[in-house]
C-alpha positions in Angstrom: -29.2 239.4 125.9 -30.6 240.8 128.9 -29.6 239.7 132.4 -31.1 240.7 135.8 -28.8 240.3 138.5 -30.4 241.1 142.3 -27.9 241.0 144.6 -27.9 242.9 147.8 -24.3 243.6 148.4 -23.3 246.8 146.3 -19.3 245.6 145.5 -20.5 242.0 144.8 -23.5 243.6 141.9 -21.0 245.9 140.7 -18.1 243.1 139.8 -20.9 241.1 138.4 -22.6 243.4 136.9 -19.3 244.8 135.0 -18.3 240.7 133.9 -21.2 239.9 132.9 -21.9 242.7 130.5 -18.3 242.0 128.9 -17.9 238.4 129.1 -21.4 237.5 128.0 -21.7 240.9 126.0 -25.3 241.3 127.7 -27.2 244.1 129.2 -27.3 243.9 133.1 -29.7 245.5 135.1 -28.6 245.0 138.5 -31.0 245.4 141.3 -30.5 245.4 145.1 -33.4 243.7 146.2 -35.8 241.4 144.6 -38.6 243.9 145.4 -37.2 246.4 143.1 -36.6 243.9 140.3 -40.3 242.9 140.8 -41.1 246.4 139.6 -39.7 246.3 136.1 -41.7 244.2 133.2 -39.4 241.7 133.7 -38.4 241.2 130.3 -34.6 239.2 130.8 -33.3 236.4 128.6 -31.5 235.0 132.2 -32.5 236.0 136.4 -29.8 235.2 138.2 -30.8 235.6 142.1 -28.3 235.7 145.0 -30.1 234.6 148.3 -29.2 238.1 150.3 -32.0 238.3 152.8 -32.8 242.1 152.5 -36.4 244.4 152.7 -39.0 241.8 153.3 -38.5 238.9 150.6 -35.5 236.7 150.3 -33.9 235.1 147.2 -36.7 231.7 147.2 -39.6 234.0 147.8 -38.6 236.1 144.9 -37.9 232.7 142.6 -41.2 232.5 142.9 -42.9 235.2 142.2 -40.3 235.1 139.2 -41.4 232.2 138.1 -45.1 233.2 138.1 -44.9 236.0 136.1 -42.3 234.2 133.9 -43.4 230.4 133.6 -40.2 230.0 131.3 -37.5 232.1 132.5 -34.1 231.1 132.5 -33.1 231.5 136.8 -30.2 230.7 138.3 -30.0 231.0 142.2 -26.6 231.5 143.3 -25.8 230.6 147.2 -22.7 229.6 149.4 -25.0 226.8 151.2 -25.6 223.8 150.2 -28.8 223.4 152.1 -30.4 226.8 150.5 -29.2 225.6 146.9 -32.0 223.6 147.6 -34.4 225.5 149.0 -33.4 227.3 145.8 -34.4 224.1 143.7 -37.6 224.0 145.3 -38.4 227.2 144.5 -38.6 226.7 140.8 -34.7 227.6 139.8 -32.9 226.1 136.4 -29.6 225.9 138.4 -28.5 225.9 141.4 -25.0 227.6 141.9 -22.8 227.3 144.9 -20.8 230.1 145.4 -17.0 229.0 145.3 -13.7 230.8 144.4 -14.9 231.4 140.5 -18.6 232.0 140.4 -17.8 234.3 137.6 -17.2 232.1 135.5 -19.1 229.4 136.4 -22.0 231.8 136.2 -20.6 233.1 132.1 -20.6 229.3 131.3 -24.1 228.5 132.5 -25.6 231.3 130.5 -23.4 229.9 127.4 -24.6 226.5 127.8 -28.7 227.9 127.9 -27.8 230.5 124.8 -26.3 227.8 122.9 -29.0 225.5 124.0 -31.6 227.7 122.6 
């Protein structure tokens, strides 16, 4: 399995980056921006976009352009706003995650329950 995580704040990517790739035994390619992760072929099983607002796009603008190029990509927007979660809705995301104490593994069981789904 192949995740993208974008995230703009370098601990937070590197915690997730490191428990998603052992929890879910998945490749993570973690990006800082969205712009970045817009370069790559965009070729993940799961997108899973925090709403940092860094460079020029923020985490709805990138959903969309995501989704786009991806019609049926598996994107989870993660957010500590209720509002934004949906924003993050609107913008064409599978789930909208809240950021709480234990996004970890809220995160490893919502990319469990679309594995097993599939």
């Amino acid at each position: 399995m192949k995740i993208c995580l974008i995230n703009g704040k370098q601990v937070a990517r590197e915690v997730l980056d490191r428990a998603l790739s052992v929890r879910l035994n998945a490749e993570v390619d973690p990006f800082f921006c969205c712009e970045n992760a817009l370069l790559t072929p965009l070729d993940y099983d799961v997108f899973v976009v925090y709403n940092n607002f860094h460079k020029k796009m923020n985490g709805f603008q990138c959903v969309k352009k995501i989704r786009a190029r991806r019609p049926h990509a598996f994107i989870v927007g993660v957010t500590s706003n209720p509002n934004l979660a949906e924003r993050f809705t609107s913008a064409g995301v599978d789930v909208a995650l809240l950021r709480s104490g234990n996004e970890i593994a809220e995160l490893v069981d919502i990319v469990r329950q679309r594995v097993d789904a599939a």
